[in-house]
N, C-alpha and C positions, 0 to 999 in steps of 0.2 A: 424636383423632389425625388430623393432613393426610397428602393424600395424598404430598407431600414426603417426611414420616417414614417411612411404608410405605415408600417406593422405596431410600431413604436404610437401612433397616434390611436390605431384600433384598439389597440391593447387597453393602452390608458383610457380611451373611450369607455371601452367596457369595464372596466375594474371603478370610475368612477361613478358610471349609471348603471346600477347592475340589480337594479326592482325585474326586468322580466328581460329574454331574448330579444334582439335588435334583427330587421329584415333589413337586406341588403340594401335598399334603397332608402333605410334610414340613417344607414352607417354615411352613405355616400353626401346625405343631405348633412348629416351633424358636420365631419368632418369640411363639409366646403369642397369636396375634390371635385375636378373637373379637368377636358379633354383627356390627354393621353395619362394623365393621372389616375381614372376611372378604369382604364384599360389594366394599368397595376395593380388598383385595390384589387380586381378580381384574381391575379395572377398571388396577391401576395394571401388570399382570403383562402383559397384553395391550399396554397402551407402549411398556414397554420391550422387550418383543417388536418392538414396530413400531417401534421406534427404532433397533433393531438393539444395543442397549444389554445384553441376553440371546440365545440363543439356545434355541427348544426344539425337541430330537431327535424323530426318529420312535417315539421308546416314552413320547412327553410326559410328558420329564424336561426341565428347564431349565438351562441352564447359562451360564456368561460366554465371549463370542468369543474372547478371549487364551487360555483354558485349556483350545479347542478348534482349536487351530490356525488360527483365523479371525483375522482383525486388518476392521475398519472405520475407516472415513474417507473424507475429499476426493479424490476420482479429479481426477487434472490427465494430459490427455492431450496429447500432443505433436505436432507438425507429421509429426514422421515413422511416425506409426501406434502408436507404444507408449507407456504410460504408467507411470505412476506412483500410488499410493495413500498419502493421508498421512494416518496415522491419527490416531483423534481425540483417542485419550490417550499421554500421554507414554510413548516409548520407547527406550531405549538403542539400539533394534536397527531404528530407523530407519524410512523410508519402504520400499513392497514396487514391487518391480519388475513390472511387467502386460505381456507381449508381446503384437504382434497378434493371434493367433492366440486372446488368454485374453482379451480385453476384452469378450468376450460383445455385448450392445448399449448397453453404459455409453456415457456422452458424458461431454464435460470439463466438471466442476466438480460431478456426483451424487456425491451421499453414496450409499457402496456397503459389500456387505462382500466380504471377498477371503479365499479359503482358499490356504493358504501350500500351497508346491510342498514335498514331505516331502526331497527335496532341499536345499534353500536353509536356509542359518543367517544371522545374524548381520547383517549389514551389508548382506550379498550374498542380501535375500531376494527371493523371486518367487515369485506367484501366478497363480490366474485369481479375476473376478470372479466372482460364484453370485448376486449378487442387488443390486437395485440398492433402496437403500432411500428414496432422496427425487432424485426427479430435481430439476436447476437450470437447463433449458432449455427453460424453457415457449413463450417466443418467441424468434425468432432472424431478425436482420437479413442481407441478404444479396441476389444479385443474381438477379436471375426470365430463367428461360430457357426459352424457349415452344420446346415438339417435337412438332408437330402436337397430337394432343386432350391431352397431357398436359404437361407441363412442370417444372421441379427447381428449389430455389434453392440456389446455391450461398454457404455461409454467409461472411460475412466474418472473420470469427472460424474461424482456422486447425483452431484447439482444437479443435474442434466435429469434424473431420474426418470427417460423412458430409452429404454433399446431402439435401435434403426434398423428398420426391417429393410434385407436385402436381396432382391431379386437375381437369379441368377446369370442376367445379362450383367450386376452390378458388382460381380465377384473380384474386377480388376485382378484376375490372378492370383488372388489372396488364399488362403490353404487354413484347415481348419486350427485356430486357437493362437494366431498371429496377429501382431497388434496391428491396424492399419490407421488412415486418415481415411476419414469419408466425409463423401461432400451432400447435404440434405438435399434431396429434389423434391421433395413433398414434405409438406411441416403436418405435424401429428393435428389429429382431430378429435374430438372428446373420446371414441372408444376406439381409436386407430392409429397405429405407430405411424410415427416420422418412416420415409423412406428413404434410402439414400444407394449411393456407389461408391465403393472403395477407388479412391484415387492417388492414394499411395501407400503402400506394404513398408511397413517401419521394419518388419525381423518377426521372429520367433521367440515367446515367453523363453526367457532363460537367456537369451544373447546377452552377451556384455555390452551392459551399455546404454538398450534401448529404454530401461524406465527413465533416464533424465533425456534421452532423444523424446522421448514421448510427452514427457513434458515440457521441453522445446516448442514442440508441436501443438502442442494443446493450449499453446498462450500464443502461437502466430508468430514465435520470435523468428525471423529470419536468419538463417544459420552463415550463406553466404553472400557476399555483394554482387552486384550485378556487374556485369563486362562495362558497362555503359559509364557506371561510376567509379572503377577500377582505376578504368583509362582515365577518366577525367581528373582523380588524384592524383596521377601518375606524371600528368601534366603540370603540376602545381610547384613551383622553383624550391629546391632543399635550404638555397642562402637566400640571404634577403640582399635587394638591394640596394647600395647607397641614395638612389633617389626616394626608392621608398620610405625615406627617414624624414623626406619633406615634412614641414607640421607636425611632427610629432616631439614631444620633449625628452632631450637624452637622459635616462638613470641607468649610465651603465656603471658609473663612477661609485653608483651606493652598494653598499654592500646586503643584496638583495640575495633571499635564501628564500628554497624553497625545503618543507617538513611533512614527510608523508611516510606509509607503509613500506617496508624496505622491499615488498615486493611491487611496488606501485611502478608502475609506465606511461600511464597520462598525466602529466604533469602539468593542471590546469592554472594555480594559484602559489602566488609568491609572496612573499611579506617582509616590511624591513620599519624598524622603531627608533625612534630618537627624541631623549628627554629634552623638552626647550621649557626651560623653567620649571616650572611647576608642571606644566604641559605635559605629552604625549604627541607627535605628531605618527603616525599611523600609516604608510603605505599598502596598497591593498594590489597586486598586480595581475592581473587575470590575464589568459593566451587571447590575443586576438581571433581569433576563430572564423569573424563573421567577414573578415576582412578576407581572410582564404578562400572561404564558404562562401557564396554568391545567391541572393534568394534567389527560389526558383531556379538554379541549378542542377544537375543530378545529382551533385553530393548533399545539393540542400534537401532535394525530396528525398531521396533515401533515410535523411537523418529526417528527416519531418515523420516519414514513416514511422521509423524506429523508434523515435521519439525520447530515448534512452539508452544508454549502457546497460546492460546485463552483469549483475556478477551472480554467476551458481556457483554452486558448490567445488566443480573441477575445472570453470571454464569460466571468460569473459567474453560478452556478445557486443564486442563497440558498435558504437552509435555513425563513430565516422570511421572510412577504413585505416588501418594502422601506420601507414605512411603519412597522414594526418596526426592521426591520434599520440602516437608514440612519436613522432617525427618531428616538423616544422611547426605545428603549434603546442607542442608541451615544452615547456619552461624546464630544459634541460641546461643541467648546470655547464659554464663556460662557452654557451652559445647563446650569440644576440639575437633575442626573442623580441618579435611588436607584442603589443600589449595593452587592453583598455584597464584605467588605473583610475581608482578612487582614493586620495591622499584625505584625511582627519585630522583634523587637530584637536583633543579631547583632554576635557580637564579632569581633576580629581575625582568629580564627582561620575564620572562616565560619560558626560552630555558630551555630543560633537558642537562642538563652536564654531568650528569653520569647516570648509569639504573644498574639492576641487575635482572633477570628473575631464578626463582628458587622455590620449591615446596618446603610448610613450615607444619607447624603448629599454628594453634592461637587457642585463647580462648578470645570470644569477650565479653567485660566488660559492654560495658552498649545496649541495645537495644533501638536507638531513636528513634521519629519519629520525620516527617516533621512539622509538629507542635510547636512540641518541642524546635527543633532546633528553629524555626523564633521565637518563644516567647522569648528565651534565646537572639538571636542576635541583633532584631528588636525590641523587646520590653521589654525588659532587666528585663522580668518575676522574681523578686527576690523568688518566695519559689522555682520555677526550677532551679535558680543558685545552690538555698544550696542544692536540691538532687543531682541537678549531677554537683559540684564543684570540683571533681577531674578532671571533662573536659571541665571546663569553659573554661580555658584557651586556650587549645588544639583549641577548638569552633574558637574564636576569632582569629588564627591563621591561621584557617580552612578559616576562610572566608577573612581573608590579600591574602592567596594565589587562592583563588577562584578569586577574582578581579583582580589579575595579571595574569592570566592563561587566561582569559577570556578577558582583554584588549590587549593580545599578538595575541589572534583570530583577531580579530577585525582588529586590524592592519595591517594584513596579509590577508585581504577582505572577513574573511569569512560572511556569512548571515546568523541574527540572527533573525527568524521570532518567535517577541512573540507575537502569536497570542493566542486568551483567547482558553479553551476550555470548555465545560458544563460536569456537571455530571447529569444523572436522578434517582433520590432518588426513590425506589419503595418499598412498604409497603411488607408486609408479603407475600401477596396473588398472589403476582409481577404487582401490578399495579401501575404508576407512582404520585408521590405527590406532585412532585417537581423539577425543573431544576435550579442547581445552579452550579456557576461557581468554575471549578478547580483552587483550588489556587498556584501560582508561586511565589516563595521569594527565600531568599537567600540560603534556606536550598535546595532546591531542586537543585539551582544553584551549588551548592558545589558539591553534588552527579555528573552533568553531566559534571562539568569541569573536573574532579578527573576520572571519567571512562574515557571522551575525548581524557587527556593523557596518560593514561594506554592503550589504544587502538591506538592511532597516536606511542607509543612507541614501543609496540609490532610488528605493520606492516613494521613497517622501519628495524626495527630489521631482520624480516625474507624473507624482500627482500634484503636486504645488504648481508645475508648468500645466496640469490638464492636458498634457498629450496622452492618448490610447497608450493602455500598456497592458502588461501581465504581471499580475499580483500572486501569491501564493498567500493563499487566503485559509483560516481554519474556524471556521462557524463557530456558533455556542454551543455547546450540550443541548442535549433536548433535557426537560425537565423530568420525562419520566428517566430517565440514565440516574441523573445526578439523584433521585428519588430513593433507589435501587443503591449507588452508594453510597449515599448518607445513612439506610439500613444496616448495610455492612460494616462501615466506618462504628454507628452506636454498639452492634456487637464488642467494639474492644475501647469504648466510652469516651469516641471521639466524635464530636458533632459539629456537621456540617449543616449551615444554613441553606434551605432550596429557594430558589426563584428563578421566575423565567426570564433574567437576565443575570444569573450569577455571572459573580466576575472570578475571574484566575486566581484574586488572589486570597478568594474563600478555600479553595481547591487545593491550595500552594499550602497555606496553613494549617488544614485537616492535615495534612501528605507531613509537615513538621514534626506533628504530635505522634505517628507513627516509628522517625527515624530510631533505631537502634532495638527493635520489637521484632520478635521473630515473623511478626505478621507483614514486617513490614514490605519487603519481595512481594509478596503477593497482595497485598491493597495496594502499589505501586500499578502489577498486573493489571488488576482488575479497574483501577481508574483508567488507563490508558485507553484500554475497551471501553470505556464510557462514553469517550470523546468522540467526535465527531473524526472524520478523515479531513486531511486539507490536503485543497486541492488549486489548481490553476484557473483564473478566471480572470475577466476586464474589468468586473467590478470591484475597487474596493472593500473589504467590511474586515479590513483587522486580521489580526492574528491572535485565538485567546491562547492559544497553549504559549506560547511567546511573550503573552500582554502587550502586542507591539500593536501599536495603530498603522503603519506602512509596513509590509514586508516584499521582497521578488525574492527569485532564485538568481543572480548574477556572478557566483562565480565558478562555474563549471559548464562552461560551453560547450567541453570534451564530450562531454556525459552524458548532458541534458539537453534539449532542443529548446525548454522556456528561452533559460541560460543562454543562446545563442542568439533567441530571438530578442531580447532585452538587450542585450551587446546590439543589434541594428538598430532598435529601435534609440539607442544614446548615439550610436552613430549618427544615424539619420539627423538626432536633437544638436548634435555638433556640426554642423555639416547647413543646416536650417531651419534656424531654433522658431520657424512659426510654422503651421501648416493651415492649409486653405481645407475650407470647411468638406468643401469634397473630397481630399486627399483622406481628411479623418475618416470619414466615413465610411470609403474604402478600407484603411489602415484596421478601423472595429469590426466591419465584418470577419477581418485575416484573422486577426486576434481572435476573436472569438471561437475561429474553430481551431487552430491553436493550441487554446489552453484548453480546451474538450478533449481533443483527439491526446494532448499531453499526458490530463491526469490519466484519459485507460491506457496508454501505455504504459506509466508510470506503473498501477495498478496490478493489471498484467508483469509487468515484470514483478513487482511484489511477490507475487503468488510464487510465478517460478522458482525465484530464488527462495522463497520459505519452502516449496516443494522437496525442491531438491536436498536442502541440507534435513528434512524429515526424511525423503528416500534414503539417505547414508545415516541418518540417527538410529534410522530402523534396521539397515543392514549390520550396524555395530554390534546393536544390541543382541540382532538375533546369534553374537559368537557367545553370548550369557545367558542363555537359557538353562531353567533352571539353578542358577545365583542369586544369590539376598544380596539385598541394595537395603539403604535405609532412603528417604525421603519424605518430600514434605506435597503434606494433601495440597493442593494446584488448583481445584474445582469440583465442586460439588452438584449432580443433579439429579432427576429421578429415579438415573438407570444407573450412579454409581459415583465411583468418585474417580480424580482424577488425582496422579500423585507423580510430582516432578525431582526427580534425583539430580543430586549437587552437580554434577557433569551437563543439566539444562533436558534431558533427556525426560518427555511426558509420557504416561502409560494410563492404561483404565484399569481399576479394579472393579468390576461389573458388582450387580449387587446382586446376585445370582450366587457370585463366590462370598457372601458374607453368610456362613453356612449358621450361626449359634443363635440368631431369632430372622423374627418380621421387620423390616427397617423401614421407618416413613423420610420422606424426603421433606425435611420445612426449610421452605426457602428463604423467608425470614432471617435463619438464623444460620443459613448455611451449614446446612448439616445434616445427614444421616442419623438417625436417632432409631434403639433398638425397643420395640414396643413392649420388651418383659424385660428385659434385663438392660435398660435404657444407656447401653452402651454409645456415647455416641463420638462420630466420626464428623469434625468441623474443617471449612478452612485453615488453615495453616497448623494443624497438628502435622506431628512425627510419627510416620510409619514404616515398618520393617515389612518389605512386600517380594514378592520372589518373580522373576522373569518366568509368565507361564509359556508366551508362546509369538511367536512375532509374525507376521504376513509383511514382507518388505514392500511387494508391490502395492501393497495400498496404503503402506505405509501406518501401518496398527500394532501396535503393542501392549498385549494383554499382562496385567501383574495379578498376582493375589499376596491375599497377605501372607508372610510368611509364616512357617511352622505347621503345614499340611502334611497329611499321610500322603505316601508314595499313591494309594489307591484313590484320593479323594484328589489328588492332584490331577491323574488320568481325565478322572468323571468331568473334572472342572474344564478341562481342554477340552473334551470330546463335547462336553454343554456350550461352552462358549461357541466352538468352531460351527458347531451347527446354528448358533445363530447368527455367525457372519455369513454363512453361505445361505441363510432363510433370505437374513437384509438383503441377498445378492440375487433372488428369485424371480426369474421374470415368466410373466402369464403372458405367453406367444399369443394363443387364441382368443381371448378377451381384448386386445388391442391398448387393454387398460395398462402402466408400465409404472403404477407411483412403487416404490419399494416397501416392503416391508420394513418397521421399524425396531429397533433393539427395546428391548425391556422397558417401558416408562410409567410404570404403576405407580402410584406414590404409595400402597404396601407391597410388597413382595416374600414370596413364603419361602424361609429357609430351612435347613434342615442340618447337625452336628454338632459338634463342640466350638466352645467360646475362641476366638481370633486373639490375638493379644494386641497391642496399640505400641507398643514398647518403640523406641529409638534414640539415640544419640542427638546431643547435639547439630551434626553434621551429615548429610549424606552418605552415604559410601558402602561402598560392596565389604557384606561383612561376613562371606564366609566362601567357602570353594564350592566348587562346580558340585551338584550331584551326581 
């Protein structure tokens, strides 16, 4: 027996009898274990102790954290000092509330456990921390502040909210007011900072460069490969060879395209269509990858590490190195590429009738792009018809099956959020020129219907066989979310029904009754933020944003490590379609950490990449200071509102700068509301607001509204800036480091004449510089 099963039999042990704590010597009796089996329960008992996964009492009885008031999970701590705990198994009853005063020395993003306040039920629960069981901030990027023999860095990462106190053996060289990396050697205790030692000097505030180096750094993204992996790519054949073609099926003959960004280089997935009756038959063809890629390789742990491609703002952080990436496994046009291929056969209505999973060959005939394609389809480009008229046709069929593939979702509830997105154009030197919006049409559409069901085909596939796999999984809503926007939704007399099992296609239909409403962008917004994150796991449970009962990530093995792992694990299923029960069992242990270790890299890179294109939003903006913008309120809270200009660009208009009364914050109704002159300021109104002041590096940008005296403009800069540098205050000698927070009264005292509300239609800068 693995030690898997032991864990798997306690667990369920306890989750079934679970009236009072079990002593070790009952657990051993219940379960039946005996010789060297006994010798594991205690190695496996100790784990899940230390995992925080049991807990054991002072009379060493054991027990599970839910059925002792405890709840475990991800600590996210907030700018304003308090947090949150989200636990790590599913809960009706939500994430727990941490006030200042209970965070003990947790920092954001330790897995902790948290014993609930005997107070608190349901929705409205709170805690303090008692124990922190895997801290997640071993290094932390941030700015070095030299105070005679000792010195602090103050982290960049808000989250983080305490300073690292730095002894002057731990100065690595570092020189006052430069950002460094520092490594924690003492973690914070209720009234006493983290310590730490700078172990590497990133530059000097004002370098070029180093705010997105820093942010590099502060998500752990690896910037260069190792010599070890280098070489090892280095070594991997540029052609293929004829024997390698053994067992594989040749599609060099089909006229197999691949449709991407015209700046695109990994060219991970191909596609090719043809009507057979009524039919659709479907080619899906993805880069062999895993066949290059060796588990347990250097290039495999590198990329296991990595666990993802990076795209930032100026830069891409591949997963495999480029000789890989751009080279021998991207699906360049007129070179024979291996390839694992899922063929369809799909009728009118969108269902797959038949499938076939099988490693080929192709040779892809034209190389599109997105572009391309929409000229061809949307705007029926004639000198692009006549170059690529051997797949006009193909095109136009391309896109019959795109719209039925895509009304079969629909149907089936899934939620289709097109929300815009920005690109920022930045010159040579990487400085920004431009934010202009990412364009969506039909071509792109085709791509994501086409990978959706090559990936909905594959998962079903390999739960139907019951071998271990990796799912890409997206939970339910919690019901307090969906609570909160059925509120919001009634404000503009659209009603969504709650339960704590709504389905997608409650969500899908609230989200209909919106379309063509200037609200509609922003309840778009704000459901997206409802949902849950999905993430990578071995278990099963669905896709709701999708409404897909099976989903994986399989076609981008370039990019993604699930993606590659999914491609071995069909190899392997091609190769020997049975596996002995040990072999599984090994195979779920892999898997499981896997798709852990996946989603926070996934995650982490998230962050970066939003990072970064807010570091260049911010830097754009600040050539507008002092210009009127029109826009649209984005978010509403206690300390102000939030308003997003047509360019995607967000800002705060504090409520500080609403100078003409008292303004209460009702959450209810999403809104600011003036307590005498009941002016109020909601979600999705049009405001005329003016660039007061922008901080790049932390990437903040203050508006107010427009039409201020030159003098009251001052007052508001010099009021604001003093409370981001209050927020920014740290008490050296108290040990204590939660920050101060910005404005959050729900009244606030103002003082001048009435603001106006006024706006356009549209966004847009509507007057010249001051």
């Amino acid at each position: 027996m693995m030690k898997k099963d032991i864990k798997a039999m306690i667990l369920a042990y306890m989750q079934k009898n679970s009236s009072a704590p079990f002593s070790s010597d009952l657990l051993i009796e219940e379960l039946q274990l005996k010789g060297v089996m006994i010798k594991e329960f205690w190695q496996v008992l100790a784990e899940l102790e230390d995992n925080g996964e049991i807990v054991k009492t002072r009379f060493s009885t054991y027990g599970l954290p839910e059925k002792m008031g405890l709840v475990v999970g991800r600590f996210q701590l907030t700018s304003k000092g308090f947090g949150f705990v989200i636990p790590d198994h599913k809960s009706d009853d939500g994430d727990v509330f941490i006030p200042p005063r209970a965070l003990g020395s947790a920092m954001n993003n330790d897995r902790v456990m948290a014993r609930l306040d005997a107070k608190s039920f349901g929705s409205k629960r709170e805690g303090e921390i008692i124990r922190i069981i895997k801290r997640a901030n071993n290094k932390v990027v941030g700015t070095f502040i030299k105070t005679g023999d000792f010195g602090f860095v103050v982290p960049d990462d808000k989250k983080i909210g305490r300073d690292i106190y730095i002894t002057r053996k731990g100065f690595g060289g570092a020189a006052h007011n430069q950002k460094v990396v520092v490594e924690i050697t003492a973690w914070p205790e209720e009234r006493k900072s983290a310590e730490g030692k700078v172990i590497e000097v990133l530059g000097s505030v004002g370098d070029v460069g180093l705010e997105i180096l820093s942010i590099i750094k502060q998500n752990d993204l690896p910037l260069e490969f190792p010599e070890e992996v280098l070489n090892a790519a280095s070594r991997i054949p540029e052609k293929i060879k004829k024997s390698e073609l053994t067992g594989r099926r040749d599609l060099r003959a089909l006229p197999i395209i691949t449709i991407d960004g015209a700046d695109a280089k990994d060219l991970d997935d191909a596609v090719y269509v043809k009507k057979q009756g009524k039919d659709y038959v479907l080619g899906v063809y993805i880069a062999d990858v895993s066949y290059y890629v060796h588990n347990k390789s250097a290039v495999d742990n590198e990329a296991k590490h990595r666990g993802t491609s990076v795209y930032l703002v100026d830069r891409v952080i591949p997963m495999l190195p480029e000789r890989l990436s751009n080279g021998i496994c991207s699906l360049n046009a007129g070179e024979d590429r291996l390839c694992m291929s899922c063929e369809m056969l799909i009728g009118q209505d969108g269902q797959v009738k038949t499938y076939d999973i099988f490693t080929g060959v192709i040779n892809v005939l034209h190389r599109m792009t997105y572009d391309d394609v929409r000229e061809i389809l949307v705007n029926n480009d004639e000198a692009l018809k006549i170059k690529y008229q051997d797949i006009v046709p193909m095109l136009r069929e391309m896109e019959e099956l795109c719209n039925i593939l895509r009304s079969k979702r629909l149907r089936r509830g899934a939620i289709d959020f097109d929300l815009p997105e920005q690109k920022v154009i930045l010159d040579d030197l990487g400085k920004p020129t431009q934010i202009i919006p990412r364009v969506r049409s039909i071509a792109e559409s085709v791509i994501e219907e086409f990978m959706l069901a090559a990936n909905e085909t594959v998962a079903e596939h390999m739960s139907k066989l019951k071998w271990p796999f990796v799912y890409r999984v997206h939970d339910l809503p919690s019901e307090d979310k969906m609570t909160d926007l059925a509120n919001l939704l009634n404000n503009f007399n659209v009603r969504l029904m709650v339960s704590s099992e709504i389905e997608p296609l409650a969500v899908q239909k609230a989200l209909n009754e919106m379309v063509g409403r200037p609200e509609e962008r922003l309840v778009s917004t704000v459901t997206l933020r409802s949902l849950k994150q999905a993430v990578y796991q071995t278990e099963n449970i669905g896709h709701f944003g999708l409404a897909a009962e099976y989903y994986t990530h399989f076609t981008s093995p370039i990019r993604r490590y699930p993606d590659l792992t999914v491609h071995r694990l069909l190899r392997n299923w091609l190769q020997k379609p049975v596996l002995a029960e040990k072999e599984k069992t090994i195979l779920e242990n892999e898997l499981d950490e896997i798709a852990t270790n996946s989603s926070i890299r996934e995650r982490a890179a998230a962050e970066a990449e939003r990072a970064t294109v807010e570091l260049k939003m911010a830097e754009y903006m600040s050539m507008f200071i002092g210009e009127e913008f029109e826009g649209t309120i984005s978010g509403v809270t206690a300390f102000g509102m939030f308003v997003e200009l047509e360019n995607g660009v967000e800002g705060l208009v504090h409520i500080s700068s609403l100078i003409d009364d008292y303004y209460e914050f009702h959450a209810d109704r999403y809104a600011l509301v003036g307590e005498h002159k009941k002016t109020i300021y909601r979600l999705g109104d049009k405001v005329s607001i003016e660039v007061l002041q922008v901080n790049i590096a932390e990437r903040n940008i203050d508006f107010i509204l427009a039409g201020q005296s030159d003098a009251m403009r001052e007052k508001l800069k010099n009021q604001l800036l003093n409370k981001r540098e209050t927020s920014s205050t740290r008490q050296l000698g108290s040990g204590n480091k939660s920050r101060a927070s910005t404005n959050n009264h729900k009244k606030t005292k103002n003082t001048g004449r009435k603001t106006h509300k006024g706006g356009k239609k549209t966004a847009k800068r509507i007057n010249k510089k001051r």
